[in-house]
C-alpha positions as CSV (number, residue, x, y, z in Angstrom):
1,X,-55.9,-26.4,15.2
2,X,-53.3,-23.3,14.4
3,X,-52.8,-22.9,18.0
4,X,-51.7,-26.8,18.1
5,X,-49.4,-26.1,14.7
6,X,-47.9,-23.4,16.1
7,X,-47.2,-25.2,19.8
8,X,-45.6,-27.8,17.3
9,X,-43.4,-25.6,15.2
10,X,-41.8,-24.0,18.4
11,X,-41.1,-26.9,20.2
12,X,-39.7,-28.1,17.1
13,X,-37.4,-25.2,16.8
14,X,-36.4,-24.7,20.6
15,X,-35.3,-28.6,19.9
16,X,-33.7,-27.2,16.7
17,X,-31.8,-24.7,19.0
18,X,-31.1,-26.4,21.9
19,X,-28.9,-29.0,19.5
20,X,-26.2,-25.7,19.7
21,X,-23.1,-26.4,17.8
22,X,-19.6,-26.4,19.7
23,X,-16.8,-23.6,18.9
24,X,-13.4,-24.5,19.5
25,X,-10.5,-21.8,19.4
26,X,-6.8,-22.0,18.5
27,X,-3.8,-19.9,18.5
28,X,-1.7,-20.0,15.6
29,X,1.0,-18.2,16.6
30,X,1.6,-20.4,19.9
31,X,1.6,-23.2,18.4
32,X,3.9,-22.2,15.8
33,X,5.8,-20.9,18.1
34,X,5.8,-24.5,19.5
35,X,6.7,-26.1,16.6
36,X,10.8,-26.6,15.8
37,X,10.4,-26.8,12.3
38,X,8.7,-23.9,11.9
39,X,11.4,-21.8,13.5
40,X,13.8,-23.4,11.3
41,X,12.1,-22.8,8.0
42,X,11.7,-19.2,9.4
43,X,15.5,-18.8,10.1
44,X,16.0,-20.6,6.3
45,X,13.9,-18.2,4.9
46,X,15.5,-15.3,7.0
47,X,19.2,-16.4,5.9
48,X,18.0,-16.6,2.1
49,X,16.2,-13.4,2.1
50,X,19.0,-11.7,3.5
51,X,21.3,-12.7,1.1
52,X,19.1,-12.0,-2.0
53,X,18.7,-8.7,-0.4
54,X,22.6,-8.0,-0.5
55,X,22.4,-9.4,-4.0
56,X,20.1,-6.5,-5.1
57,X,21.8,-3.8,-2.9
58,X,24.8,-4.3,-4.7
59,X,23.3,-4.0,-7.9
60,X,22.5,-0.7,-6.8
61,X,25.1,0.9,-5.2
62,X,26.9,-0.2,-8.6
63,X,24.3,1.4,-10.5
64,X,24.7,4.6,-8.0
65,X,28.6,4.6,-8.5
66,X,28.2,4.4,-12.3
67,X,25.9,7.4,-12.2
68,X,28.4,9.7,-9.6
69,X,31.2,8.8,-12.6
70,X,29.1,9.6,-15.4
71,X,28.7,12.7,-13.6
72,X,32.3,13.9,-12.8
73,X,33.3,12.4,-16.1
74,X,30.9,14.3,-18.2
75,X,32.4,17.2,-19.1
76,X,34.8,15.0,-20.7
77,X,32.9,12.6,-22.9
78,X,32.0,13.3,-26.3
79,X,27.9,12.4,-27.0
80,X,28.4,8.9,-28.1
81,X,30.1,8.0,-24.9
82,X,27.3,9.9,-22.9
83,X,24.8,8.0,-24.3
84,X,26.9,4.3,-23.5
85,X,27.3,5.3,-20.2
86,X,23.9,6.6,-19.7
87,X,22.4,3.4,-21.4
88,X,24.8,1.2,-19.1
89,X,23.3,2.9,-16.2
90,X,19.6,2.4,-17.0
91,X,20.5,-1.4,-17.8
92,X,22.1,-2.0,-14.6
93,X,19.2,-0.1,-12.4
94,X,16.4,-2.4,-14.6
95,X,19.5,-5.1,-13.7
96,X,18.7,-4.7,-10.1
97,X,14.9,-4.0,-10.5
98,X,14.2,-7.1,-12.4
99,X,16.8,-9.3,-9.8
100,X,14.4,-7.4,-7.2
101,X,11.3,-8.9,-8.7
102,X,12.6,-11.9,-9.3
103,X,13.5,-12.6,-5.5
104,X,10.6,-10.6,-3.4
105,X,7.6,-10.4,-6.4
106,X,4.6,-11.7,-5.8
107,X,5.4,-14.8,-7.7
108,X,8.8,-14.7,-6.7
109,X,11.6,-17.1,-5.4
110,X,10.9,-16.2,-1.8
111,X,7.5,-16.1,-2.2
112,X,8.5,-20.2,-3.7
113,X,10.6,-20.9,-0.9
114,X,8.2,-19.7,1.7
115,X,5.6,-22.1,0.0
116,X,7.3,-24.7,-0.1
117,X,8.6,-24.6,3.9
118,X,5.4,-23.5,5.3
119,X,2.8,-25.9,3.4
120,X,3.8,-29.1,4.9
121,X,3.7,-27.5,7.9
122,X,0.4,-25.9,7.9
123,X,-1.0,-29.0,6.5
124,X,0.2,-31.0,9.5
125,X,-1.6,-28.9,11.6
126,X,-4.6,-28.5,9.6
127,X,-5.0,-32.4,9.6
128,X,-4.9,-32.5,13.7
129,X,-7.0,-29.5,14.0
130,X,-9.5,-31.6,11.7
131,X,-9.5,-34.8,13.3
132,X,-9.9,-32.8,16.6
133,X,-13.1,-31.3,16.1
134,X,-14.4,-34.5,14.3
135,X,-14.0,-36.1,17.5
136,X,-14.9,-33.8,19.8
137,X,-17.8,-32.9,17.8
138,X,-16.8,-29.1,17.0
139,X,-18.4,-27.7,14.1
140,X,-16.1,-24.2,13.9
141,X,-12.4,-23.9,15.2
142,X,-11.2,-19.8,15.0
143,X,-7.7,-18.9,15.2
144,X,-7.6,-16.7,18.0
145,X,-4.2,-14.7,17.2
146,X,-6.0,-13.7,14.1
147,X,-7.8,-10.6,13.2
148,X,-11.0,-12.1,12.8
149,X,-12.7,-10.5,15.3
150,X,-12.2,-13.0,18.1
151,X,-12.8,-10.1,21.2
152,X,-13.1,-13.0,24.0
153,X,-12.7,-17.1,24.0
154,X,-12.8,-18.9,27.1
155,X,-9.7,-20.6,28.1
156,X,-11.5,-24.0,28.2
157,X,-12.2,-23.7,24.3
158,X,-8.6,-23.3,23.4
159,X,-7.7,-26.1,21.7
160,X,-3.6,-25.3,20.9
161,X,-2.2,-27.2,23.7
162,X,-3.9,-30.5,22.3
163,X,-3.2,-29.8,18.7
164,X,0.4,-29.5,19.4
165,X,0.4,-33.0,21.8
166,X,-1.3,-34.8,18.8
167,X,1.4,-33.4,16.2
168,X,3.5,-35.1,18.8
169,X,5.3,-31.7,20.6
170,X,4.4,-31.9,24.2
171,X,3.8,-28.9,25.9
């Protein structure tokens, strides 16, 4: 009797196992690369960022100039000045620190603007990556351009070509 329990609990997991699930891989960065709108938003993003950086920069070559006066006109200044000019310095160095933060912080309005470029984007391709491993069955799709420790996918489980004909760019 344990021998025919145990006969039955293997065949029932080698027909367990042999019901393997299918991988699928992508590669992000292709089919980014792929995508117009993506490049766009990137170039927006690169334009803005540029120009909030020149915002800053001159914050702080002001801030430097101030300082290189305050220092050739020192001599000069009685201790009331010194301490205007050296508290007009510190406000426009926190000035340009605080702009700083405000642009490139965590939370900040590049961090906003990348959000709110990117996220339709990625959503559109999330949504075809999703209904194509519904219908071809695939219960895991990797993103092979990622660090996740991908070392090998066959070519014939790369799924980018297909993602990026269903969000309607031919390739």
């Amino acid at each position: 009797m344990k021998k025919f329990i145990f006969i039955c609990l293997f065949a029932l997991t080698a027909a367990l196992t042999a019901n393997a699930q299918k991988y699928a891989l992508i590669d992000m960065e292709y089919i980014l690369k792929n995508i117009p709108a993506y490049e766009r938003a990137n170039e927006q993003l690169n334009q803005v960022s540029k120009k909030w950086q020149a915002e800053v920069e001159a914050l702080n070559t002001e801030a430097s100039t101030m300082y290189k006066n305050y220092q050739n006109e020192m001599v000069f200044l009685s201790q009331e000045q010194k301490k205007a000019r050296q508290e007009a310095i510190m406000k426009k160095e926190k000035d340009a620190s605080d702009l700083k933060r405000k642009y490139f912080g965590p939370e900040g309005e590049l961090f906003k603007k990348r959000e709110s470029l990117m996220s339709p984007i990625q959503e559109e391709i999330y949504t075809a990556v999703k209904e194509i491993a519904e219908l071809r069955g695939y219960s895991l799709v990797l993103d092979r351009s990622s660090d996740t420790g991908v070392i090998y996918g066959s070519p014939k489980a790369d799924i980018s070509n297909e993602v990026l004909q269903k969000l309607g760019y031919a390739n």
